[in-house]
N, C-alpha and C positions, 0 to 999 in steps of 0.2 A: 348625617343628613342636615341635621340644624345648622352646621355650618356652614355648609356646601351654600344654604337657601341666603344666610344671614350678607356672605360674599358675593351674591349675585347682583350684578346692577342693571338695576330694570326700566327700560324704556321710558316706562310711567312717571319716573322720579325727576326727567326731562322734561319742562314744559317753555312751549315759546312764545306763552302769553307775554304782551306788550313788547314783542320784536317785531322788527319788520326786515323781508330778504328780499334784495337783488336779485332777478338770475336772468345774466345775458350769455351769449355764442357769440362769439366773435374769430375773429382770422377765418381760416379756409372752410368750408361744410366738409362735416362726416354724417355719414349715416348712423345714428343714434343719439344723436344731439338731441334728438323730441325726446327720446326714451327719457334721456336725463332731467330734459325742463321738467317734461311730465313727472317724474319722480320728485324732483324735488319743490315743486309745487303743493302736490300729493300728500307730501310726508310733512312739509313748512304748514299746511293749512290741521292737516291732522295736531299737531302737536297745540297748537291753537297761534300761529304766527300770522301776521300778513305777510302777503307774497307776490313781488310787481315782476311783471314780464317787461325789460328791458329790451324794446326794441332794436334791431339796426348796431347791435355788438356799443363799442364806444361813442358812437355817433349819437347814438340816441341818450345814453347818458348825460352827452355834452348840450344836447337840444331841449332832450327833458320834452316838457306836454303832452302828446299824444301818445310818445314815445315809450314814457313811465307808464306801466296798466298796470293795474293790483288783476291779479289771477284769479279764476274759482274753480272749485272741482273741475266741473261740467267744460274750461274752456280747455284743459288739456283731452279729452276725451279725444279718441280716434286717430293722436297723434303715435301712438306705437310704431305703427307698422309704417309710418311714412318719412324716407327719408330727407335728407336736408335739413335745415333750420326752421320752421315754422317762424319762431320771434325773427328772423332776419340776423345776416352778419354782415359786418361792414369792415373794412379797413379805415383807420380814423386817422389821418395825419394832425388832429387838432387837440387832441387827446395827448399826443407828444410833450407837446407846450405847457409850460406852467399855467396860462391862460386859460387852455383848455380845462385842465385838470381843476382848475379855480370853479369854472363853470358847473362840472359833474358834480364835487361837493356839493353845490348851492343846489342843485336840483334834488339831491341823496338827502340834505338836511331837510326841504321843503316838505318831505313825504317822510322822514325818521326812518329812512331807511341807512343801518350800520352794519346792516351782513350783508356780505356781499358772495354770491356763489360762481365765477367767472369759467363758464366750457370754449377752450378755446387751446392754439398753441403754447410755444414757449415765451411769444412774443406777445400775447394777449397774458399769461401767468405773470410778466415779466413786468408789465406796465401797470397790473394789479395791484403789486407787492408795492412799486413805489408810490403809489394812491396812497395805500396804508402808511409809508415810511412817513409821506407828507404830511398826514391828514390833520395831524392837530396845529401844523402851520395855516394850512390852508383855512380851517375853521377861525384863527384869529385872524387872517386876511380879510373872511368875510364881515367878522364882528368889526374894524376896522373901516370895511368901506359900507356898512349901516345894511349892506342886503340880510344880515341876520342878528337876533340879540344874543346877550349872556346867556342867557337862559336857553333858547335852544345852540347854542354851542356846548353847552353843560351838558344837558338831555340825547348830544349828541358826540359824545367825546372819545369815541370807541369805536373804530372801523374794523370789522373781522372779515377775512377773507380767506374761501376755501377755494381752490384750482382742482376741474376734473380737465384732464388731457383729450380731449376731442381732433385729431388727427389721422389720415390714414397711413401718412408714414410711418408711426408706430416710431417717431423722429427725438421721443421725452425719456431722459435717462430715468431710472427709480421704478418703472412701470414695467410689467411684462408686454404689455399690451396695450393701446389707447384704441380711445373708442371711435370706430370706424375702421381701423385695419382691417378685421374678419370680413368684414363686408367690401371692400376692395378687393382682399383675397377671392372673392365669390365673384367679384366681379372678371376679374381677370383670368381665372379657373375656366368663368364659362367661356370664354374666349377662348382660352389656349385651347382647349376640348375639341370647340367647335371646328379650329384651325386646324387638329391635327388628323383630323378625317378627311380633309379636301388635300391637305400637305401630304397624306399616304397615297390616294388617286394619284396625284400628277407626280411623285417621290422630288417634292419641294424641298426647299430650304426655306423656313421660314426667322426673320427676324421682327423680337416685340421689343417695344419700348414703354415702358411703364414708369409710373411718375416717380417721382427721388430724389432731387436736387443735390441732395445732402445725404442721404439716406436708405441707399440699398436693400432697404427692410423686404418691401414687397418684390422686389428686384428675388432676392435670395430668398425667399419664401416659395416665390411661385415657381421657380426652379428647381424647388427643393419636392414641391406637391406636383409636379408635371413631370418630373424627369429628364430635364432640359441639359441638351448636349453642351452649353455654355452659358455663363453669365457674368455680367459685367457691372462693377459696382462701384460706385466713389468712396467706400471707406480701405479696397484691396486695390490698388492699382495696377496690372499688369504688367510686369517687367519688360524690358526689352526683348522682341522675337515671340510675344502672344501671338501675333497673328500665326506662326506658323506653325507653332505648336497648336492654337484653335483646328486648322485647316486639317493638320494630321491626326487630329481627335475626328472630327465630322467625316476624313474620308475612314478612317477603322471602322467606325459605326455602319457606314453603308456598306461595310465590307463582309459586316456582319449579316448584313440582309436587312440592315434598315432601312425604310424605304424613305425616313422624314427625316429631317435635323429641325429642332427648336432652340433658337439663341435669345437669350430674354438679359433686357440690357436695361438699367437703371437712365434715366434720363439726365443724373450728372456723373455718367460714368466715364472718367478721365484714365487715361496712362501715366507711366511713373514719372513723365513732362509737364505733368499738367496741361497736355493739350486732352481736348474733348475726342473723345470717342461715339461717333455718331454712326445710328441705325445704317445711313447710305454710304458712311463708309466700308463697314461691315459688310454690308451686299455687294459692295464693288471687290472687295478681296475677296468673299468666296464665288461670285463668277469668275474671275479673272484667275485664278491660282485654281480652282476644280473645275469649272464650268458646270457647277450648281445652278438648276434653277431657283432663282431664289425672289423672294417676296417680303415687303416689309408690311408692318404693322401699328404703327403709334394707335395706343387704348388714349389717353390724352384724359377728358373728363368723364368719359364712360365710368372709371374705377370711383369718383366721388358717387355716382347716382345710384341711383334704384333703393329696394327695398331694405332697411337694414337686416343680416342676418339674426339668427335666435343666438348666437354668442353677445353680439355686438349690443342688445336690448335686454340681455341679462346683467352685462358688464354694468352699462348705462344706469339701470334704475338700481344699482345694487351700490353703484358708486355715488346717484343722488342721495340714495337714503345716506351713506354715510357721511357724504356733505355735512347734510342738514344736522345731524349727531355732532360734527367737528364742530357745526356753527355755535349749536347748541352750550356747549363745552367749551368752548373760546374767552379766552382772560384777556386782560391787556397784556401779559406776559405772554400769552400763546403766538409763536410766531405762525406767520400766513402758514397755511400746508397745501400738499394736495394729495387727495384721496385717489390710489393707484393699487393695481392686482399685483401681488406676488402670488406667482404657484397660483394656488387657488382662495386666497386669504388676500381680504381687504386691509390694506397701511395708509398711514398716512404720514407724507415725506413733508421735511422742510421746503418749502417752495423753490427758495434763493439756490440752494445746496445743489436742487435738481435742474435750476436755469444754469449755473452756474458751471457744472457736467455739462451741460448741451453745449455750451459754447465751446469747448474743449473737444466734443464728442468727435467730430470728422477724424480728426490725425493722431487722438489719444486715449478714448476711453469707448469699449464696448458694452452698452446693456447681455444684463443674461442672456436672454432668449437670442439676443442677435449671434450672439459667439456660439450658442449652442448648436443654432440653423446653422453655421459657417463652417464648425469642425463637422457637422453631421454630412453636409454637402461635398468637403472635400472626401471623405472616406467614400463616398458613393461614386462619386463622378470622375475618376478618372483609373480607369482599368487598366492596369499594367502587363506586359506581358508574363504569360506561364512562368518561364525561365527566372523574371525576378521576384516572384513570388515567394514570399518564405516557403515553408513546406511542412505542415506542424505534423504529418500524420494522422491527426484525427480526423474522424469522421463526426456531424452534424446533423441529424435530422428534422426538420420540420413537420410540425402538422397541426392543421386546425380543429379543432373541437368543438361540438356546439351546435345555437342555431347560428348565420351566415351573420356578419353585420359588415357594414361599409368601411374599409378601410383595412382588412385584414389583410388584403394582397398588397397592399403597399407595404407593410409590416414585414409580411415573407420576402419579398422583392427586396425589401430592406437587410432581410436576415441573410439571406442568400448572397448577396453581396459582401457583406462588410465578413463573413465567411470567408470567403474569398479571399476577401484584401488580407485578412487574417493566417492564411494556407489553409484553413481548413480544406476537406471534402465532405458538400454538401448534399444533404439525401433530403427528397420530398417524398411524404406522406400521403396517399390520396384518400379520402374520408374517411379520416381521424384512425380513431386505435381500432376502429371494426377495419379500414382497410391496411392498417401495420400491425394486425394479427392473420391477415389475410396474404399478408407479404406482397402489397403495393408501394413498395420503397421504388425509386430510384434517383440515381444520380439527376440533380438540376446545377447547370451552370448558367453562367454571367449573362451571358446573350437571350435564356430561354424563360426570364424573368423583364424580358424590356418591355414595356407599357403597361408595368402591373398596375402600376400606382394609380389611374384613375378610373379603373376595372369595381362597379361596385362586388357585392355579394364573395363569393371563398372560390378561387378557379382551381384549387388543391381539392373541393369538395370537402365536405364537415357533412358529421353524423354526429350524436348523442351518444354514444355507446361507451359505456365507463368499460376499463381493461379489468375489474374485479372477476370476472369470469372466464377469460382471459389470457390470464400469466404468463403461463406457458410455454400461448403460444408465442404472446410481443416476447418475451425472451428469448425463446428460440429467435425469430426475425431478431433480435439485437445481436444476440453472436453471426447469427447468419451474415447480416451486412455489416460485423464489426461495428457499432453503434457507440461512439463515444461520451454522447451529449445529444440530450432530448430538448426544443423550445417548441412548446403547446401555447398554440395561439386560439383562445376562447374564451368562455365566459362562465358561468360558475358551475360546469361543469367539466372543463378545462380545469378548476381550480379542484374540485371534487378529483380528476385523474390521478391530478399531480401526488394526493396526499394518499392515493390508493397505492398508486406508485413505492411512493417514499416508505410507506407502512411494510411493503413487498420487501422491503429490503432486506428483513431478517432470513427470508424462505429463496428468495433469489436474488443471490449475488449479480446480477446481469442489469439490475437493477441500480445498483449501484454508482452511479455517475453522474456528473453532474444535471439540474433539471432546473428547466424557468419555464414559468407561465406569464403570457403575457395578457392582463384582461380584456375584451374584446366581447361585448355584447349592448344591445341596443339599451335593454334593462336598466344600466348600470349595477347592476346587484349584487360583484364580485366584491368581498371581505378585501380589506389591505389596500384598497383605491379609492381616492373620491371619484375620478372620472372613466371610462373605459372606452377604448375604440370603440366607432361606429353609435355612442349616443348620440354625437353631435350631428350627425347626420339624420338621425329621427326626430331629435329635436326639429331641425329645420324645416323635415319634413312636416312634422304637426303641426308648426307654427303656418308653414305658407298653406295650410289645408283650411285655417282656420282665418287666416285673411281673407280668404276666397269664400268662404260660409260666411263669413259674415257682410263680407261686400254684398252677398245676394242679398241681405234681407233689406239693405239700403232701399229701395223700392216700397216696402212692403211692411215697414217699422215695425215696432212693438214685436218682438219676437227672440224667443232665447234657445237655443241650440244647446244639445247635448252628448259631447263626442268621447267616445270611451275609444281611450288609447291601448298602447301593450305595454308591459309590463310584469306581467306576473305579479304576484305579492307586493312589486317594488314599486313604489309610487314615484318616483325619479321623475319617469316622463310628465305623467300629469301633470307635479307638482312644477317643475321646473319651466317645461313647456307653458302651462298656462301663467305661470309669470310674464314669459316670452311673449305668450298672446293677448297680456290682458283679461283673463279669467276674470269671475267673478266668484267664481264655487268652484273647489277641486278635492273631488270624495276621492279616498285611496286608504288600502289598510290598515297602515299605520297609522294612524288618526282615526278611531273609531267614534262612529258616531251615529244616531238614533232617529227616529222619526220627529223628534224634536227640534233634533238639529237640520233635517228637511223644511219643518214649516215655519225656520225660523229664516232660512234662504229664499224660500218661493215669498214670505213678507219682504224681505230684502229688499228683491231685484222686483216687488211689486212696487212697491214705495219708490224706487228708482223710475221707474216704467210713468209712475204718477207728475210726479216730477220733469221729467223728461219730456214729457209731452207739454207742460206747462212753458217749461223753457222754447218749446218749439227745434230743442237741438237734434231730438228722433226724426223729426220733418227735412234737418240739413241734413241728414244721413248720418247722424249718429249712428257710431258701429252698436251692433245689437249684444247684448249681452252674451259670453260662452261658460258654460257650464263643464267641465271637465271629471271623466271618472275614469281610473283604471280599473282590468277587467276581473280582478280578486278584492274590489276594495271592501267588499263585506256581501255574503252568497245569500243573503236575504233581499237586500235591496240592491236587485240588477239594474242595471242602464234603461231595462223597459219599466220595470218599478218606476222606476226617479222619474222617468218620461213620462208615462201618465198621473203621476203626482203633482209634475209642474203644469202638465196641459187641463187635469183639474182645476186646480187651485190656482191656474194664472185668467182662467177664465174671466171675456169680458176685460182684462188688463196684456196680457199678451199671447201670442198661440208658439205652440212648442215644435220645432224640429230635433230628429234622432240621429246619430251619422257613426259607426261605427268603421275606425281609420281602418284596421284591419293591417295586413301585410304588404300594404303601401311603406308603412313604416321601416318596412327593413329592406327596401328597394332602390333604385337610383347610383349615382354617383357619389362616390364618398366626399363630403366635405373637404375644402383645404385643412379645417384644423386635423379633421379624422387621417386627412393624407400625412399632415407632417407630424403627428402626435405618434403613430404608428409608426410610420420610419423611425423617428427619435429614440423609442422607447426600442424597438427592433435591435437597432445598431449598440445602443447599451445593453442589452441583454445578450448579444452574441461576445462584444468586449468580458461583459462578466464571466460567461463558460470563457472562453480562452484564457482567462486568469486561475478560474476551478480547474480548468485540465492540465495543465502547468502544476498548480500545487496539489493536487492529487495523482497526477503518472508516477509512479512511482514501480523500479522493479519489472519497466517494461509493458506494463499496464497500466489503466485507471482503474484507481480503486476511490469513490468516495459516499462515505455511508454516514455524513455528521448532517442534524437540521440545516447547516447556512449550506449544503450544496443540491437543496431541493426547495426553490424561493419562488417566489411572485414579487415581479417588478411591480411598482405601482407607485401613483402619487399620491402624497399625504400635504394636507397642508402647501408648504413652501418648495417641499423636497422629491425627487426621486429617489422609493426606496426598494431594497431587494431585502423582503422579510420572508422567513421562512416558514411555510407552509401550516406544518405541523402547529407552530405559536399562533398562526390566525383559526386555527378551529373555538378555542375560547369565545373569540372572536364572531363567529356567525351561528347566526339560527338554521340549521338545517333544513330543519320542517319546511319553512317558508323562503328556501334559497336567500335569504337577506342576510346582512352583516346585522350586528346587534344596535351598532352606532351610524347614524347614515348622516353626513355634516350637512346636506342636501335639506333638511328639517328646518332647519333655522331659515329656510328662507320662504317657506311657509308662511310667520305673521308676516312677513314684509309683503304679501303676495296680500294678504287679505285687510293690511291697512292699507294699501295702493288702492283698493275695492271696496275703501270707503268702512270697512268692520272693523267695532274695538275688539282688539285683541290687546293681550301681554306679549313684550319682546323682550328678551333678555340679552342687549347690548355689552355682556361683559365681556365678549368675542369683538367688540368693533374694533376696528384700528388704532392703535397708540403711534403718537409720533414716535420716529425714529429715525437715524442718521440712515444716510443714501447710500449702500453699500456698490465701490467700487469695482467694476471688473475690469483690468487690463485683456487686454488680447495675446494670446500665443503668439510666438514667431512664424509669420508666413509658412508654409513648406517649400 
């Protein structure tokens, strides 16, 4: 253990006394751009830095005066939840110019400011870097023309620069994700939704066109989470004769008894001519060759606006803080970086390396995630007939486990398909193993899975019910419907099945065959995953509950709310969600703590409340402080405890509201991410058993009874992994449904220095640079 402590490096050992940081937005708005100022304002004033809000992207650099504002706590407040830019972004054609760039120094030396934190494109990372490349030129330019002396060119000889990607094309190689896709996705979700209830009344054909220039992200995203009969993209060109292959795809489908067709079309999506591919072309070949009625739809700036999602403002301030870490840490050797998601783990990329990719990106190089959404979308989307279907003989079962959470039918829809394209024969499960002891199997085909994916809640039906009791009978039903291969979609007691399962193996051979769990609960509390279907959709859920609480008390000031989420044992929600919302306290179990640690939060947020009213910022509608508790976080002090502890002792300083979310949280429409995370992980887990059944048939049978053919898919870190069952029981706390290690922890302090409390962080997790790992793209099909 002494060691372990001796190699830790600790936040505290970072300090950014006598620095001073930049942080502007520039190029297009995303929603989460506030998240990030606010973060790193946040974490730059914590550490003991100054910190200037950069008006107006470059423009305001180049201008300087009003432009340059040193930051305090209290002015990022209440920017969370609002999307856009607050500091303003501009495009700067003066900024170009050595001229300009002359000018920006001379305002950056005037105020000592040499960090610089730039949210913006590739084209705002891109003009950074060469600030930097410049800068000790331009600093003897100005000692030179007498605007500055030796002495502060000395004091000033050092420009560090860190890049968060702010975009919703999700358009930056090295990043899984930039900040404002997930909230485009949402945007565009709600649209395709809304469109495809009035498209089934009148059996339309509807065409969308969504932003892209360059960039098919959200193009193939949102095709990928809707279910979209076609889509069109500038990185895939369409060969010769798409259209008439499009046409005899849309008429199959309605032949099938669909009543809608949705084409979702990238806004630079081109043919293998390089001629433009436009929404009213498209409409005029499917009236004219079906006589489809058919309707367009350009979303246009709808997708930039509105609220940012709880991905998008996790990303955001998870990616400030480690800005402000890079800046921290910056030598004159450290080249520019930018701080970007892999998996679920913050990196930090060479800047040049990653501009440098982007200009290559259209005709040569795909991001992970994009190649991922592309081979996921072909296996889905184009149904072939019976006759050319391989034929594997094996049979597939489905079924869900558990309580419901959003996103599991897209999963099955997912399964059930890519089954198919596989030969399998697919068998559906209707709640869980109490109905596959009950002998509720049957056959589901390709057609009888169409518009699962934006269906929230389990339309297979889910029960609780573990098969230990049992045996049996599911083994009878497995010979009975010849059952080759089990995929259990649920949450940790789906995972619980799986190993009850695999334990059976020795007493019944029928057992025996391949078996994946896929996790899938609101909780997140499944061992072997950081993340599981359907959190992100409570997440969103808590967060926009909690916008709305606290917009009420706008009116009414001084006032702190107290919302106890779900969860079980697992603090996930709380802790994560009140990230999301701007918490200020978030009690949950894993963090034990005393009536001590109560009266030392009600001083807190009284001391806040003091303040606050001084500044007159409660009177602007400062959002009112959230208090957050899940509903095991310690069975002494419940949500009503905590409430009348703060409505005493806030007395005279603020009055208390109670709200308990309740099973709101597990209701609604599943997220884009929850849509495409569960397809995703679906279709690899069906690819994995057809691999299992292949090398286990053996002899005319399947026979497989080793730990790797009874797994749970899950993410770790960077990767998607299928680990096997039996080896995660080490792994989890029984007692209290939790895994032993929850990576989710660590983001805790970062939650409660945003909220203004010293805490300890142990930064030996942050991001290390590292080169930009390549991904070419497969050959078309």
């Amino acid at each position: 253990m002494a060691k372990q402590q001796d190699t830790r490096k600790l936040f505290e050992d970072l300090s950014g006394a006598g620095k001073s940081i930049g942080v502007l937005t520039s190029g297009g708005d995303a929603q989460g751009m506030n998240a990030a100022v606010r973060a790193v304002v946040r974490m730059g004033i914590y550490v003991g830095a100054k910190v200037y809000f950069i008006h107006e992207g470059y423009q305001g650099m180049v201008d300087g005066g009003d432009n340059i504002e040193e930051a305090s706590w209290e002015s990022v407040s209440s920017m969370l939840q609002v999307g856009g830019t607050v500091i303003g972004s501009a495009r700067c054609k003066e900024f170009r110019s050595h001229e300009g760039r002359l000018k920006a120094a001379h305002q950056l030396v005037l105020r000592g400011i040499t960090n610089l934190c730039v949210i913006g494109g590739d084209g705002s990372l891109t003009g950074a870097n060469l600030f930097r490349e410049e800068w000790s030129g331009l600093l003897e330019e100005l000692v030179r023309q007498g605007l500055i002396d030796e002495e502060a060119a000395q004091n000033n000889s050092e420009l560090h620069i860190v890049g968060m990607v702010g975009s919703i094309d999700n358009d930056f190689c090295g990043t899984d994700m930039t900040i404002g896709t997930d909230s485009a996705l949402h945007r565009i979700i709600e649209v395709v939704d809304a469109i495809m209830t009035t498209a089934q009344s009148h059996q339309r054909t509807f065409v969308l066109e969504v932003m892209g220039r360059h960039c098919g992200y959200l193009a193939l995203v949102s095709a990928l989470a809707c279910g979209a009969d076609w889509v069109l993209i500038p990185e895939m060109p369409p060969e010769d004769g798409w259209e008439e292959h499009m046409c005899q795809k849309l008429s199959e489908n309605r032949a099938d008894k669909k009543r809608l067709n949705i084409i979702i079309v990238a806004e630079g999506a081109i043919d293998c001519h390089n001629k433009p591919i436009t929404t009213n072309h498209i409409k005029e070949l499917v009236v004219s060759c079906l006589g489809f009625d058919t309707r367009v739809t350009i979303l246009g700036h709808v997708q930039r606006g509105g609220t940012p999602s709880a991905f998008d403002r996790i990303l955001a301030s998870r990616m400030g803080v480690e800005a402000v870490l890079a800046l921290l840490e910056a030598s004159d050797s450290t080249p520019a970086c930018v701080v970007s998601l892999c998996g679920n783990q913050a990196v930090r990329l060479p800047l040049m390396e990653c501009v440098q990719m982007v200009s290559a990106y259209v005709s040569l190089i795909f991001c992970r995630s994009f190649e991922n959404n592309l081979n996921t979308y072909k296996l889905l989307s184009y149904h072939k007939a019976d006759s050319e279907l391989p034929n594997s003989s094996f049979n597939v079962a489905v079924l869900n486990v558990g309580a419901p959470a959003a996103g599991m039918n897209a999963a099955v829809r997912s399964a059930v398909r890519v089954g198919i394209k596989e030969g399998h024969k697919m068998f559906a499960v209707n709640d869980g193993f109490e109905g596959f002891y009950k002998g509720q199997i049957k056959e589901i085909t390709w057609g009888d899975v169409a518009g699962w994916t934006g269906q929230g809640g389990s339309i297979l039906g889910t029960k609780r019910t573990l098969p230990a009791k049992h045996l049996d009978k599911i083994a009878e039903q497995i010979r009975i419907h010849n059952i080759n291969a089990l995929l259990v979609i649920g949450g940790f007691e789906a995972f619980e099945c799986l190993l009850q399962l695999y334990e059976a193996r020795t007493s019944h051979e029928d057992f025996c065959i391949p078996m994946c769990v896929l996790p899938a609960t609101i909780s997140n509390n499944v061992p072997g995953t950081d993340l599981s279907i359907g959190a992100d959709t409570s997440l969103n859920a808590i967060v926009e509950t909690c916008d709305r609480i606290k917009q009420s008390a706008s009116g009414t000031k001084r006032r702190v709310f107290i919302i106890e989420t779900m969860g079980g044992y697992c603090g996930y929600l709380a802790s994560v969600g009140g990230l999301a919302a701007g918490a200020d306290t978030v009690y949950i179990y894993e963090e034990p703590f005393d009536i001590r640690d109560l009266q030392s939060n009600v001083e807190h947020l009284t001391e806040k409340m003091k303040t606050g009213i001084q500044r007159g910022l409660v009177l602007r509608g400062k959002s009112p402080p959230v208090v957050q508790q899940n509903e095991n976080s310690n069975e002494n002090f419940t949500t009503d405890f905590i409430y009348q502890l703060y409505s005493e002792e806030g007395k005279g300083v603020f009055d208390c509201r109670k709200n308990v979310l309740g099973h709101m949280q597990q209701g609604g429409a599943p997220s884009p991410f929850d849509r495409n995370f569960g397809t995703k992980i679906a279709a690899k887990a069906i690819q994995w058993i057809s691999r299992k059944l292949k090398e286990s048939y053996k002899n005319g049978k399947v026979f497989a009874n080793t730990e790797d053919t009874a797994c749970l898919l899950g993410m770790r870190r960077r990767t998607m992994a299928f680990q096997p069952v039996v080896q995660l029981k080490d792994e989890t706390d029984f007692a209290h449904r939790i895994p032993k290690e929850q990576w989710w922890l660590k983001l805790r302090p970062l939650m409660k220095i945003l909220a203004k409390y010293k805490t300890s962080y142990d930064v030996s997790d942050s991001g290390q640079l590292e080169p930009v790992t390549r991904v070419r793209p497969k050959k078309a099909d």
